[in-house]
C-alpha positions in Angstrom: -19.2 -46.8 16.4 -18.8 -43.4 14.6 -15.0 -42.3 14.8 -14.2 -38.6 13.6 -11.1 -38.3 11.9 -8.8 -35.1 12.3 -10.1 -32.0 9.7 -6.9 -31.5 7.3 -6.6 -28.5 5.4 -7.4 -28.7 1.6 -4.6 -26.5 -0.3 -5.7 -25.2 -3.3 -2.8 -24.8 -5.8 -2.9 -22.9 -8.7 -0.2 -21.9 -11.6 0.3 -18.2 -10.2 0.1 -19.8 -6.8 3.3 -22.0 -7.7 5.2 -18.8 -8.7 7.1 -17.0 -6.3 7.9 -14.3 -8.6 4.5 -13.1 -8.6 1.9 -11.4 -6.9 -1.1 -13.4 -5.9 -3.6 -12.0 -9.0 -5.7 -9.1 -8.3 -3.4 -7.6 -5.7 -2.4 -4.6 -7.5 -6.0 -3.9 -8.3 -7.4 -4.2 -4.7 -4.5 -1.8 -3.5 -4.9 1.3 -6.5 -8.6 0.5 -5.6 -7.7 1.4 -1.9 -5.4 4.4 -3.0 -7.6 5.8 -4.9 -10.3 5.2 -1.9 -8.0 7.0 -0.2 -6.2 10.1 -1.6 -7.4 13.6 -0.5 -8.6 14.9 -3.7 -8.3 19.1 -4.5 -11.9 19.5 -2.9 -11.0 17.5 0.6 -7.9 19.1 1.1 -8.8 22.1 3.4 -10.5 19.7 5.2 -7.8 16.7 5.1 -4.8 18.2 4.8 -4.0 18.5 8.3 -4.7 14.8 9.7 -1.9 13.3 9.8 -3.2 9.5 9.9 -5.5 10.2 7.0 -2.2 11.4 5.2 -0.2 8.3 6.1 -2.9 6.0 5.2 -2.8 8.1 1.6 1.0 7.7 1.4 1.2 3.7 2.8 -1.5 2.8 0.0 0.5 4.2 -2.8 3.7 2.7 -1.6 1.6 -0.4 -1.7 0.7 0.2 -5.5 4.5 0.8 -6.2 5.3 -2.6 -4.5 2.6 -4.7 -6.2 4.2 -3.6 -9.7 4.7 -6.4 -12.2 8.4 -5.0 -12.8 9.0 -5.6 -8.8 9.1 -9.2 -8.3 7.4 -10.4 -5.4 10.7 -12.9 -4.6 13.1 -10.0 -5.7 16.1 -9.2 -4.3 17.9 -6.0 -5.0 16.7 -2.4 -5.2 14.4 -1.4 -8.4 12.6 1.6 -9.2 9.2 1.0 -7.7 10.8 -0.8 -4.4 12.6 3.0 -4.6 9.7 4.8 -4.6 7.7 2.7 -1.7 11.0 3.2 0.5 10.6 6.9 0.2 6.1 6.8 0.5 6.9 5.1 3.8 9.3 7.3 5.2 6.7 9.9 4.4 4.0 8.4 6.0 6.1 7.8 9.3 7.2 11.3 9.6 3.5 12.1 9.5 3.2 9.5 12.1 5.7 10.8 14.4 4.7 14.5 14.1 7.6 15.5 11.9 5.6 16.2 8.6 2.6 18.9 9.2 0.7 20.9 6.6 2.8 23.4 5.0 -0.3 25.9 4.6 -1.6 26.5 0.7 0.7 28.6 -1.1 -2.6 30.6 -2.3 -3.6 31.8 1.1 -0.4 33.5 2.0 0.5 31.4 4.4 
């Protein structure tokens, strides 16, 4: 008689794995690889500049890169400069969210 016996999960452990201090490796790569998917360069802004999820996505991504720094521990506790700076990215992707934020027109047009 064949019996099957329960599938367990196999859990891989590595050295960065163990750490709690630190970001699983290649994090902050894959997000600045996403911002930088992602930013509305000088030539896409006319076209960009007013959408405002496109502009959220652009601000969430580098608050991401600003987390992921290796001088912002992933166990931290306590406010540091980069944990600053992704506070204030996603407040400024929200109030594009919510409406609050719109383009402010290019200074170059007159408007």
């Amino acid at each position: 008689m064949n019996r099957c016996r329960p599938v367990r999960p196999v859990i891989v452990s590595s050295p960065a794995a163990n750490d709690a201090s630190r970001w699983p490796q290649g994090s902050r790569a894959a997000a600045e690889a996403l911002h930088q998917q992602l930013v509305i360069s000088d030539r896409q802004w006319h076209a960009l500049k007013g959408h405002p999820q496109r502009r959220a996505a652009e601000q969430l991504a580098a608050a991401l890169v600003q987390l992921l720094d290796d001088a912002n521990a992933a166990n931290g506790r306590g406010s540091t400069p980069q944990r600053q700076q992704a506070l204030a990215l996603v407040r400024h992707a929200l109030a594009w969210l919510e409406g609050e934020l719109r383009d402010p027109g290019c200074p170059s047009h007159g408007r």
